[in-house]
N, C-alpha and C positions, 0 to 999 in steps of 0.2 A: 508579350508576357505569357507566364505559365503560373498554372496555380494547381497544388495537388494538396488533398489533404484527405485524413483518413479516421475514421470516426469510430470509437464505441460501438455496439447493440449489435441487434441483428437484423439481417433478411435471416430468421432464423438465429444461429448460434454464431454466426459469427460477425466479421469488421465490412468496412464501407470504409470504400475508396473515392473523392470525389476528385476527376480531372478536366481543367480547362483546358480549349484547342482554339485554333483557328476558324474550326466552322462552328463550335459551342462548347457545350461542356456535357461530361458522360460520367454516372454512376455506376460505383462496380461494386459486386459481394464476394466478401472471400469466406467461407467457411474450409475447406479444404486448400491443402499445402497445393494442391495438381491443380484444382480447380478454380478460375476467378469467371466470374459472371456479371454478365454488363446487362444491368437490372433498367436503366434508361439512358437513351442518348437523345440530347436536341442538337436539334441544328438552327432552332427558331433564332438566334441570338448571336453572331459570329464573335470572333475575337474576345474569349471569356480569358479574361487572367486571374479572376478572385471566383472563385465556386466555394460555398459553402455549404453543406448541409447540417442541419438540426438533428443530431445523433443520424438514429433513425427511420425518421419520421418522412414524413413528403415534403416536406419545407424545404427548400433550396435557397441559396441567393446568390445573386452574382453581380456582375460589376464587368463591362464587356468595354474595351480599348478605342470603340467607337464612341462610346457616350462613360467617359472615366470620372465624372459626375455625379453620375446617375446609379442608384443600385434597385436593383430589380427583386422580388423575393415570390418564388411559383410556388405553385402547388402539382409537382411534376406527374403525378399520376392521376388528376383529373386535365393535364394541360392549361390550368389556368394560370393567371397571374394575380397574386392576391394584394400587392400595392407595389409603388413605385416612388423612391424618392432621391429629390439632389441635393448636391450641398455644394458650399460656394468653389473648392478644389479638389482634387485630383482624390480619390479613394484610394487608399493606400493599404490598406488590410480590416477584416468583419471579423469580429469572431464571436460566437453564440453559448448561450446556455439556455437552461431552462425557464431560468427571470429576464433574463436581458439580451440584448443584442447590441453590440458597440461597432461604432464607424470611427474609423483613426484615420483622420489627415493629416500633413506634416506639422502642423501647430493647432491640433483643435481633437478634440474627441468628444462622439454626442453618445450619448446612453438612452438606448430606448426599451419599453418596457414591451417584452417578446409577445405577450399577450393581445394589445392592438395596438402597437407601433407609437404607443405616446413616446414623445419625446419628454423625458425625464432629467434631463443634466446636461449640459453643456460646459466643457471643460476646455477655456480659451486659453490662448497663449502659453500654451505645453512649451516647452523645451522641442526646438526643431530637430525632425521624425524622419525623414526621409527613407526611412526602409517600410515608417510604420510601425514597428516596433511595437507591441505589448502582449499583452496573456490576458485570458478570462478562466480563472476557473469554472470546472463543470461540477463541483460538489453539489449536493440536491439543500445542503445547509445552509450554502453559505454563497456570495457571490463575488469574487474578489476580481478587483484589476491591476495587471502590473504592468507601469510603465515607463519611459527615462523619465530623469530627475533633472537632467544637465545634458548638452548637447558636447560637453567637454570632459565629462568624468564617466562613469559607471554608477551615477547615483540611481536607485530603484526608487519610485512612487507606489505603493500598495495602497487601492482605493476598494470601497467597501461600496457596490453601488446596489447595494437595497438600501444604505444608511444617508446615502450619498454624501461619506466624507473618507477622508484620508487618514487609513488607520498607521501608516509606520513609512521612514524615509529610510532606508537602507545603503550605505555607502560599499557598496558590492566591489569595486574595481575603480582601479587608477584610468582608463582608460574609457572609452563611450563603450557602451552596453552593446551587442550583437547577436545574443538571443536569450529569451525567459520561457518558463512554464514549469506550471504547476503541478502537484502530482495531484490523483484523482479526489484526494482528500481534501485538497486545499489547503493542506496543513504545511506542507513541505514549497519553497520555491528555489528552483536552481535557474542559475546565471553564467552568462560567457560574455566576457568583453572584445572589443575589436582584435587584437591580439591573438588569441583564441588559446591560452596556451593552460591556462586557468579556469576551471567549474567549480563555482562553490554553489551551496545549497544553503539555504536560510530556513529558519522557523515562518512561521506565518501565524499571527499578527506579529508575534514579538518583534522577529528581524535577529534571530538571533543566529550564527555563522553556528552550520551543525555540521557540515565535511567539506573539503575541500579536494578537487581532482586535477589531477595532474598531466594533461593533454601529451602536451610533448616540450623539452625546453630548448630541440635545437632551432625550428623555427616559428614566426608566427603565421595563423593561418586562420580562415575567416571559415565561424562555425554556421552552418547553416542549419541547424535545428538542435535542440535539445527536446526529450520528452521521455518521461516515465513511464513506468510500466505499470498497470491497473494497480498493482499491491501495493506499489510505493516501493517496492524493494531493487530496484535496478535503477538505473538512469542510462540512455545513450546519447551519443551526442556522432552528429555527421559535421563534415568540412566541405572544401575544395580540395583537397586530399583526398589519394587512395584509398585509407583506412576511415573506418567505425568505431568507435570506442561505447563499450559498456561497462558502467562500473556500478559496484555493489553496496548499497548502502544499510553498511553494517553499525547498530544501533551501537555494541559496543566498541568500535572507535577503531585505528588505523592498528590499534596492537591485536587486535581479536581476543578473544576471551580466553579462558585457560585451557579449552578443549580444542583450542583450533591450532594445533601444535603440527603447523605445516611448516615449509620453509622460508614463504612470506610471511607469515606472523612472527617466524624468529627474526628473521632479517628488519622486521618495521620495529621488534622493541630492542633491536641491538640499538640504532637510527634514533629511535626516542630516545636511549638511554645515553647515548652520546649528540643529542642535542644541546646540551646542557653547556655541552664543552666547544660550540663550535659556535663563530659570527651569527648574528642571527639571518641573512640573508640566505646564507648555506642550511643554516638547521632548518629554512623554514620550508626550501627545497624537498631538503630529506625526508621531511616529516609527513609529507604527501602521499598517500596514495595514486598508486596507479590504474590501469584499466584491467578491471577484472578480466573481460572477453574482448575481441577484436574481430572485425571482421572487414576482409579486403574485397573491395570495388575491380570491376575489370576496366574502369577507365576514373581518370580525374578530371578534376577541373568540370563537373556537371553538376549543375544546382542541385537538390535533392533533396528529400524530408525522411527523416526514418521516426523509426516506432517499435515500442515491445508488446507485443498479446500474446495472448494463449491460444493456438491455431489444436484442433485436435490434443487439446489435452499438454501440451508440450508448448513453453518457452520459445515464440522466434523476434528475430527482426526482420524486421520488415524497413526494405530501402527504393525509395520509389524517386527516378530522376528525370530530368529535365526532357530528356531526349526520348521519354515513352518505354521507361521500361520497370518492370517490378522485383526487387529480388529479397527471396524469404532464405533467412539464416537459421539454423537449429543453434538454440543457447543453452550452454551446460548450467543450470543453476548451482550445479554445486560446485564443479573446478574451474567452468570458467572455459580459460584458452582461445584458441583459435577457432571460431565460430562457420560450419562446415556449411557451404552453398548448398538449399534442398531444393530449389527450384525458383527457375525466371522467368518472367511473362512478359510477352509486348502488350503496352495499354492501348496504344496507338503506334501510325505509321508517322514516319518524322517528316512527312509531308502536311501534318494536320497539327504539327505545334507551329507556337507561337512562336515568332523573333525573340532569341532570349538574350538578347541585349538589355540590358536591364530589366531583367524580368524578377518576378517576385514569387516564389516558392513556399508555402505554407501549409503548415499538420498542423493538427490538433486529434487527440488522440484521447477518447473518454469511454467509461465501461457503459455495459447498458441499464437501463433503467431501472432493474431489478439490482444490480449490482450498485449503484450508488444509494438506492433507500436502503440497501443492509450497510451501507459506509455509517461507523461511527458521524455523532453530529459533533460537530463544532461549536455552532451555536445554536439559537432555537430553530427547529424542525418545522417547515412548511407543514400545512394540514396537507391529506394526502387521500386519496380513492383509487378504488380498487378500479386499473383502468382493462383494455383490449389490447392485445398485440397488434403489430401492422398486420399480419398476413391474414386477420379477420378474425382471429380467433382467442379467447380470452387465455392468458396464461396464468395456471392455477398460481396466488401468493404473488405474482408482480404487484406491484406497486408503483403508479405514477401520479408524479406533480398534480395538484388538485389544479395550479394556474396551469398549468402546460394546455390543458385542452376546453372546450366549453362546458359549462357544467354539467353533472353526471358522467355516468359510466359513456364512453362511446366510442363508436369503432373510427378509424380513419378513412373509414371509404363511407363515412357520413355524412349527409348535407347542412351537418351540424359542426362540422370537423373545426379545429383550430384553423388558423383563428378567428374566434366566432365575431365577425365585423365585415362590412363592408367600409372597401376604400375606395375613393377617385385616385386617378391617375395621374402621375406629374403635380404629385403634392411634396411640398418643403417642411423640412425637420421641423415638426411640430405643428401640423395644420391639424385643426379638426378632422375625425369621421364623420361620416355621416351614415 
């Protein structure tokens, strides 16, 4: 298996790549389009197929093909390990925020609370998972999870785990669900079902259907990531296919407003205005938006996670695949088009991935910490202090999580550092600390 995902914040100003190999798993910083920088590499731990890190912070976790039980969570820059825990099957996918940390096996998701690993919820007999399947928001507000409803349909679960209940059921697609996520607000969730042909976007709590995109309708194809862009104003989505699609999520609607007097805006309100007169099967076709930007792959059929940041000021994606490689696109925000290759990186040698015979491919894509405490709140606002940046030095006006670290101001190369607990080793979802 292979596991890549790509995180908010900074080493600095810019994103965090995390990739799993065969002999471990290796941290990369991108601030510069030229430049990616491998910030740590272990080897302690072979065969990682789930890496995780906690924006970007030192907290890692993983999950290694030798022990697919067991999840391991260090403290990569002083080489520790700061606890270790198993659960009755196979770990299927982690995904992190600032309150919680979730473990998804194919029928069971446990909720743990990120501060000392209490286990908090246990949510049995899910609808059977086998990719693993779900979303964690990273909003600093609010903590949401989304996951299947039905192992037969495309129904959505939206779970609320500071509240620990089920805030909306969403009947998203005829088909079982094949990827979610949220945008950095929480506010927004988009969906692709097995089919892949279809992205719609829901409100969050409500569940309310806010666009609808339109992949492609000659074939179907299996989406391998959906994820937002910091603003909320993009969405991209990757396949098994050549191409990338980016589409724009324009507040007023598939006709654009009265200033947007292109010949896509003519052509969507000719479409609407002759919906009226056409099967509804057809009109609901036509009524779709397509992909604003595009961007084509030099090979298919490779697992893969993409993402939109702001590198240098500028709009890219970013497509990182199975086989070790990175590739950053320039996005026109305003026209769109055909998305021009600015540059590609090897992450690794394709002697040090993983057998990707069923392998599992994961992003998660969140701004940094200063950037989600200026995020509008949703609901009520954590209490908050004025914390340290990783690289040791305080950043004037950040703002971080009051739970995120122990109490007071403190730096992360402290012996006070998150999370402030000792643990024993080879403890089960919910054992005491000590």
């Amino acid at each position: 298996d292979s596991s890549c995902q790509s995180s908010g914040g900074a080493e600095g100003l810019g994103w965090s790549l995390a990739l799993g190999t065969r002999a471990g798993y290796q941290l990369f910083s991108l601030t510069l389009v030229e430049e990616l920088d491998c910030v740590h590499k272990s080897a302690d731990t072979p065969g990682i197929y789930i890496a995780e890190r906690l924006f970007s912070s030192s907290l890692v976790v993983v999950v290694s093909s030798n022990e697919p039980q067991r999840m391991h969570i260090y403290h990569f820059r002083k080489g520790t390990e700061i606890c270790s825990y198993s659960y009755p099957h196979r770990i299927l996918s982690i995904k992190l925020n600032r309150q919680r940390l979730v473990v998804c096996l194919q029928e069971s998701i446990y909720i743990h609370n990120i501060k000392d690993m209490k286990l908090l919820q246990t949510l049995f007999n899910t609808p059977s998972n086998p990719s693993g399947l779900c979303a964690l928001s990273v909003s600093q507000s609010s903590s949401y999870l989304a996951y299947p409803g039905s192992a037969t349909d495309g129904e959505v679960i939206v779970y609320d785990t500071n509240s620990m209940s089920s805030l909306t059921k969403i009947p998203a697609h005829d088909s079982p669900l094949a990827a979610l996520a949220f945008s950095a607000s929480a506010t927004n969730l988009a969906s692709a079902s097995e089919r892949g042909t279809v992205i719609r976007v829901f409100s969050v709590p409500e569940g309310q259907r806010l666009f609808e995109f339109r992949r492609g309708m000659k074939r179907y194809v299996s989406i391998n990531c959906l994820c937002f862009s910091p603003d909320g104003h993009f969405l991209c989505a990757s396949s098994n296919t050549e191409t990338v699609h980016v589409f724009k999520l324009d507040p007023l609607g598939p006709s654009g407003g009265d200033g947007a007097a292109t010949w896509t805006a003519y052509v969507g309100k000719m479409f609407s205005a002759a919906s009226s007169y056409l099967p509804a099967q057809v009109s609901g076709v036509m009524s779709q938006d397509r992909a604003f930007a595009t961007a084509h792959l030099l090979s298919t059929g490779q697992r893969n996670v993409c993402t939109l940041v702001p590198i240098q000021k500028l709009l890219r994606l970013l497509v990182a695949t199975a086989d070790g490689q990175l590739f950053i696109y320039d996005v026109d925000p305003q026209d769109g088009g055909e998305c021009r290759l600015a540059h590609s990186h090897r992450l690794t040698g394709v002697d040090d991935l993983m057998d990707l015979e069923g392998s599992k491919v994961s992003a998660q894509v969140s701004p940094s910490y200063a950037e989600t405490a200026a995020l509008p709140a949703s609901s009520v606002v954590a209490a908050t202090l004025t914390g340290y940046s990783e690289d040791g030095g305080a950043k004037k006006g950040e703002v971080i999580p009051e739970h995120e670290f122990a109490t007071g101001p403190v730096r992360l190369d402290d012996e006070n550092e998150f999370p402030p607990v000792s643990i024993q080793k080879g403890q089960t979802p919910g054992a005491s600390f000590i």
